[in-house]
C-alpha positions as CSV (number, residue, x, y, z in Angstrom):
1,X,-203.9,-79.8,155.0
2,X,-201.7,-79.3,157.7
3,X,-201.7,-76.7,160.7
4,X,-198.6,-75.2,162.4
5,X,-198.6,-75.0,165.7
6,X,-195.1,-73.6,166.5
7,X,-192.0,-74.8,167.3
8,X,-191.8,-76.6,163.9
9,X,-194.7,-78.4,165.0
10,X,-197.9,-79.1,162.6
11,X,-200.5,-81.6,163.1
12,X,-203.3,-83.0,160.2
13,X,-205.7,-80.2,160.2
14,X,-208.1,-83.6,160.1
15,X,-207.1,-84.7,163.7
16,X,-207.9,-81.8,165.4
17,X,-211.3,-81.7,167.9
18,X,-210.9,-78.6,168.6
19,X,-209.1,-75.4,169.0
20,X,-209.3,-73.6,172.7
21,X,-208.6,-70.3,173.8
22,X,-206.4,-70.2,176.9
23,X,-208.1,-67.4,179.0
24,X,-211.6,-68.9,178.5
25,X,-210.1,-72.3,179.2
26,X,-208.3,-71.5,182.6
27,X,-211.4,-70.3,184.3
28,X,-213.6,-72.8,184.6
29,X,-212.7,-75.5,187.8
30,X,-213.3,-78.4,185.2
31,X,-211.0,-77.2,181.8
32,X,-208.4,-76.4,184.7
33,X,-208.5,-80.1,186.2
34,X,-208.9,-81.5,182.5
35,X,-205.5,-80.2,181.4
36,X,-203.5,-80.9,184.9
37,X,-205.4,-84.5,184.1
38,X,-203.5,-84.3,180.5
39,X,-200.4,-83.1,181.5
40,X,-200.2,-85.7,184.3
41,X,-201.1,-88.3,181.8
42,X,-198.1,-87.1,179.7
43,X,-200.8,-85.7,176.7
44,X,-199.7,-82.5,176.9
45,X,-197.1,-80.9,174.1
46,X,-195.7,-77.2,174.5
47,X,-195.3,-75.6,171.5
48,X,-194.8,-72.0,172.9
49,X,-192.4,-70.0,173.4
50,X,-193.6,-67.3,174.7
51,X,-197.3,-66.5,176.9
52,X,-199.2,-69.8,175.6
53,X,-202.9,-68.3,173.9
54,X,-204.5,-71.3,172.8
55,X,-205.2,-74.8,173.4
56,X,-205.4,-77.6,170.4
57,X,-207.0,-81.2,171.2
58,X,-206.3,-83.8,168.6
59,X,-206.4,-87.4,167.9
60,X,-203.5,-89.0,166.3
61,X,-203.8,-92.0,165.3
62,X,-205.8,-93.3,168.5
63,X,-203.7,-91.4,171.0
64,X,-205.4,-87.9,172.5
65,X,-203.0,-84.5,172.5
66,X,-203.3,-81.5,173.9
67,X,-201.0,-78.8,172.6
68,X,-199.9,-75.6,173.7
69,X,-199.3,-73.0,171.6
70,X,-198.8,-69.1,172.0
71,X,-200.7,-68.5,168.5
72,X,-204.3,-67.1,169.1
73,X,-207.1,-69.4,168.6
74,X,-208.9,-67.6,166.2
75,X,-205.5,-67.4,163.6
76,X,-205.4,-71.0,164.0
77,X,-209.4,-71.4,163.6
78,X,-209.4,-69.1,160.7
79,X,-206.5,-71.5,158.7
80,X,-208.6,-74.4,159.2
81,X,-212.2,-72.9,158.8
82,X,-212.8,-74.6,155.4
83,X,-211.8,-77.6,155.5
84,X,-212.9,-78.4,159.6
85,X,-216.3,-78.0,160.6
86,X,-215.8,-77.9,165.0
87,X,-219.4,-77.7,165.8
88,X,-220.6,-80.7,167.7
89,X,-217.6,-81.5,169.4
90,X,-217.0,-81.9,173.0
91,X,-213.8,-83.3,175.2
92,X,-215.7,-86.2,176.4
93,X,-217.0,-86.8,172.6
94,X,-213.3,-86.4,171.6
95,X,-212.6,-89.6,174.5
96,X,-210.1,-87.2,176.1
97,X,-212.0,-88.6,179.3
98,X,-212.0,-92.4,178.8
């Protein structure tokens, strides 16, 4: 199964670690440095048009991404809830931080 993203982007609902909401994410000093950490390491991939909500990690064939989307975290949770089970997951379990 596939998950749109925006922007004509989708990503195998398989590769993705986890989904992230924005708001929660910008508040803490450490999710702050780890996506300046991604963009400057050229991982990151806007997807929004508008006011970005959410957050998706994946891994793609070996290579981390972090995408930027504007759709809510909880839609995109919700279309993936059956198949993807998130629970256990971490960003340094995902090797966003080797």
């Amino acid at each position: 199964m596939y998950l749109h993203l925006g922007k004509n982007t989708t990503v195998d609902a398989d590769e993705v670690v986890a989904i992230l909401d924005m708001d929660n994410l910008t508040i803490a000093k450490n999710s702050r440095e780890f996506l300046k950490r991604a963009e400057e390491d050229g991982k990151v991939i806007t997807v929004a048009d508008d006011i970005p909500k959410s957050v998706v990690l994946c891994e793609e064939s070996g290579v981390s991404r972090v995408y930027i989307t504007n759709i809510s975290s909880k839609a995109l949770a919700g279309r993936v809830k059956r198949i993807k089970d998130f629970s256990g997951y971490s960003l340094i379990n995902a090797g966003f931080f080797d």
